[in-house]
C-alpha positions in Angstrom: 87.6 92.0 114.3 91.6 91.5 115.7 93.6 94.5 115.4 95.9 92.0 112.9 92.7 91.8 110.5 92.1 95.6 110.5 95.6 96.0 110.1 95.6 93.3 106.9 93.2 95.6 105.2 94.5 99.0 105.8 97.8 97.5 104.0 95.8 95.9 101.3 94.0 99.3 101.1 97.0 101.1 100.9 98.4 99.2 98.3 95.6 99.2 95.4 96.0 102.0 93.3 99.7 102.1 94.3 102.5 102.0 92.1 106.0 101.8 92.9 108.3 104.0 91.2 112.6 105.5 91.9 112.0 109.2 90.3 114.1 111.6 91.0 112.2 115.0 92.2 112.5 118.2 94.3 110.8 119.3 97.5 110.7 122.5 99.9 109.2 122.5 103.0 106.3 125.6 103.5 107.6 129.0 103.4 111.5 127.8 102.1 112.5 129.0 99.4 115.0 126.9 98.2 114.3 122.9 97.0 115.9 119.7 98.0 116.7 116.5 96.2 114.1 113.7 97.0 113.6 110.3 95.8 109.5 109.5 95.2 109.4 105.3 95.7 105.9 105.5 95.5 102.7 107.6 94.1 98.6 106.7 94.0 96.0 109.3 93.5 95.9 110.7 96.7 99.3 110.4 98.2 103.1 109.7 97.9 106.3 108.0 99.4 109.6 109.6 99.3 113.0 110.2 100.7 115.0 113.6 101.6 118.0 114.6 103.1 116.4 116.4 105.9 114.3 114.8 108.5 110.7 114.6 107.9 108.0 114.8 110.7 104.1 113.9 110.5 102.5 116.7 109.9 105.2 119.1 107.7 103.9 120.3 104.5 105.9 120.3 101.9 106.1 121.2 98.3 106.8 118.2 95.7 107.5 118.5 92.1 108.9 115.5 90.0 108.7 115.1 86.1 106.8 111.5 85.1 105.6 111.1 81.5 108.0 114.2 79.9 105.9 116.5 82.0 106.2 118.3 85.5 104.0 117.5 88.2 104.1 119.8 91.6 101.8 119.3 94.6 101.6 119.9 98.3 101.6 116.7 100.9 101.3 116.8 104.1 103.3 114.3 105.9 101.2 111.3 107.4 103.6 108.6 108.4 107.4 108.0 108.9 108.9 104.5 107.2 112.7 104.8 108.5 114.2 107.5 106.4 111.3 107.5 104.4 108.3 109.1 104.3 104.8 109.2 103.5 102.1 111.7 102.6 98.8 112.6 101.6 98.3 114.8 98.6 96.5 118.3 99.9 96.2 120.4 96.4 97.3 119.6 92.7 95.9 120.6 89.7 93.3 118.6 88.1 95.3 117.9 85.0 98.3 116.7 86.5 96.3 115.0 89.0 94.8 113.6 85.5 98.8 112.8 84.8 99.6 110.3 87.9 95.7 108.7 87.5 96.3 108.0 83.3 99.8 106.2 84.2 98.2 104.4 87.5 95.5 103.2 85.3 97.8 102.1 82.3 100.2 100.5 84.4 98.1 98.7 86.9 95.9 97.4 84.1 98.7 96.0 82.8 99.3 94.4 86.1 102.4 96.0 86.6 103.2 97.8 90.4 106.1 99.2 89.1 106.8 101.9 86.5 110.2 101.5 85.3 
Protein backbone atom coordinates (compact mmCIF):
# COMPACT_ATOMS: atom_id res chain seq x y z
CA UNK A 1 0.00 0.00 0.00
CA UNK A 2 1.49 3.86 -1.01
CA UNK A 3 2.14 5.91 1.80
CA UNK A 4 -0.77 8.29 0.03
CA UNK A 5 -3.41 5.36 0.59
CA UNK A 6 -2.31 4.82 4.32
CA UNK A 7 -2.42 8.33 4.68
CA UNK A 8 -6.25 8.47 2.97
CA UNK A 9 -7.34 6.28 5.73
CA UNK A 10 -5.75 7.54 8.72
CA UNK A 11 -7.65 10.98 7.72
CA UNK A 12 -10.84 9.09 6.93
CA UNK A 13 -10.23 7.39 10.31
CA UNK A 14 -9.72 10.45 12.07
CA UNK A 15 -12.72 11.99 10.83
CA UNK A 16 -15.58 9.36 11.76
CA UNK A 17 -16.83 10.03 14.98
CA UNK A 18 -15.58 13.59 14.74
CA UNK A 19 -17.61 16.61 15.10
CA UNK A 20 -16.71 19.98 14.53
CA UNK A 21 -17.52 22.44 17.06
CA UNK A 22 -16.18 26.70 18.17
CA UNK A 23 -16.69 26.25 22.13
CA UNK A 24 -15.23 28.36 24.15
CA UNK A 25 -13.29 26.50 27.16
CA UNK A 26 -10.40 26.66 29.75
CA UNK A 27 -7.05 24.77 29.98
CA UNK A 28 -3.97 24.60 32.38
CA UNK A 29 -1.04 22.85 31.54
CA UNK A 30 0.12 19.98 34.55
CA UNK A 31 1.01 21.36 37.77
CA UNK A 32 -0.34 25.30 36.83
CA UNK A 33 -2.50 26.52 38.72
CA UNK A 34 -4.03 29.07 36.92
CA UNK A 35 -6.37 28.36 33.37
CA UNK A 36 -6.18 29.81 30.02
CA UNK A 37 -8.77 30.69 27.40
CA UNK A 38 -8.95 28.00 24.60
CA UNK A 39 -11.01 27.51 21.60
CA UNK A 40 -12.12 23.50 21.23
CA UNK A 41 -12.79 23.23 17.05
CA UNK A 42 -13.20 19.74 17.38
CA UNK A 43 -14.11 16.71 19.88
CA UNK A 44 -14.74 12.64 19.24
CA UNK A 45 -14.66 10.13 21.95
CA UNK A 46 -11.15 9.86 22.41
CA UNK A 47 -9.64 13.05 21.60
CA UNK A 48 -9.88 16.87 20.91
CA UNK A 49 -8.70 19.95 18.75
CA UNK A 50 -8.15 23.27 20.23
CA UNK A 51 -6.44 26.59 20.24
CA UNK A 52 -4.51 28.57 23.25
CA UNK A 53 -2.61 31.50 23.60
CA UNK A 54 0.48 29.69 24.68
CA UNK A 55 2.38 27.43 22.44
CA UNK A 56 1.53 23.89 22.58
CA UNK A 57 4.14 21.01 22.13
CA UNK A 58 3.46 17.09 21.43
CA UNK A 59 3.60 15.61 24.36
CA UNK A 60 2.28 18.48 27.16
CA UNK A 61 -0.57 17.45 29.23
CA UNK A 62 -2.89 19.56 29.84
CA UNK A 63 -6.15 20.03 31.71
CA UNK A 64 -9.44 20.86 29.54
CA UNK A 65 -12.76 21.83 30.76
CA UNK A 66 -15.51 23.38 28.42
CA UNK A 67 -19.33 23.39 29.09
CA UNK A 68 -21.44 21.52 25.97
CA UNK A 69 -25.07 20.56 26.67
CA UNK A 70 -25.58 23.16 29.96
CA UNK A 71 -23.07 20.89 31.71
CA UNK A 72 -19.22 20.98 32.42
CA UNK A 73 -16.92 18.65 31.00
CA UNK A 74 -13.04 18.48 32.33
CA UNK A 75 -10.46 15.99 31.02
CA UNK A 76 -6.73 15.56 30.58
CA UNK A 77 -5.16 15.32 26.89
CA UNK A 78 -2.08 14.82 26.11
CA UNK A 79 -0.94 16.64 23.14
CA UNK A 80 -0.39 14.37 19.89
CA UNK A 81 -0.11 16.61 16.92
CA UNK A 82 0.49 20.37 16.04
CA UNK A 83 -1.99 21.91 13.17
CA UNK A 84 -0.43 25.67 12.91
CA UNK A 85 -1.66 27.36 16.00
CA UNK A 86 -3.67 24.62 16.69
CA UNK A 87 -3.56 21.61 18.35
CA UNK A 88 -4.50 18.16 18.79
CA UNK A 89 -4.85 15.58 21.57
CA UNK A 90 -5.72 12.39 22.84
CA UNK A 91 -8.06 12.17 25.75
CA UNK A 92 -6.02 10.29 28.82
CA UNK A 93 -8.76 10.33 31.88
CA UNK A 94 -12.45 11.61 32.00
CA UNK A 95 -15.12 10.48 33.90
CA UNK A 96 -17.38 7.95 32.52
CA UNK A 97 -20.49 10.19 32.56
CA UNK A 98 -19.12 13.04 30.91
CA UNK A 99 -17.39 10.84 28.67
CA UNK A 100 -21.21 9.58 28.38
CA UNK A 101 -21.87 13.57 27.61
CA UNK A 102 -19.46 14.15 24.36
CA UNK A 103 -20.58 10.20 23.04
CA UNK A 104 -24.77 11.10 23.47
CA UNK A 105 -24.17 14.46 21.39
CA UNK A 106 -21.62 12.61 18.79
CA UNK A 107 -24.23 10.13 18.36
CA UNK A 108 -27.29 12.58 18.06
CA UNK A 109 -25.50 14.82 15.87
CA UNK A 110 -23.72 12.49 13.52
CA UNK A 111 -26.91 10.46 13.14
CA UNK A 112 -28.41 13.34 11.98
CA UNK A 113 -25.62 13.64 9.52
CA UNK A 114 -24.56 16.76 10.81
CA UNK A 115 -20.35 17.33 11.52
CA UNK A 116 -21.01 20.32 13.12
CA UNK A 117 -22.73 21.26 16.34
CA UNK A 118 -23.76 24.72 16.18
Amino acid sequence: MSNSTNRTQSEQKRQQGRLKVTIDGHYRFEGDEDWLQCTIFDISANGIALGGKKSFYSGDKIEVRFGIEKKTVVMHVEITNLIGRKAGGKIVKIDNAEKDIIQEVLNRQLLAGKNRLD
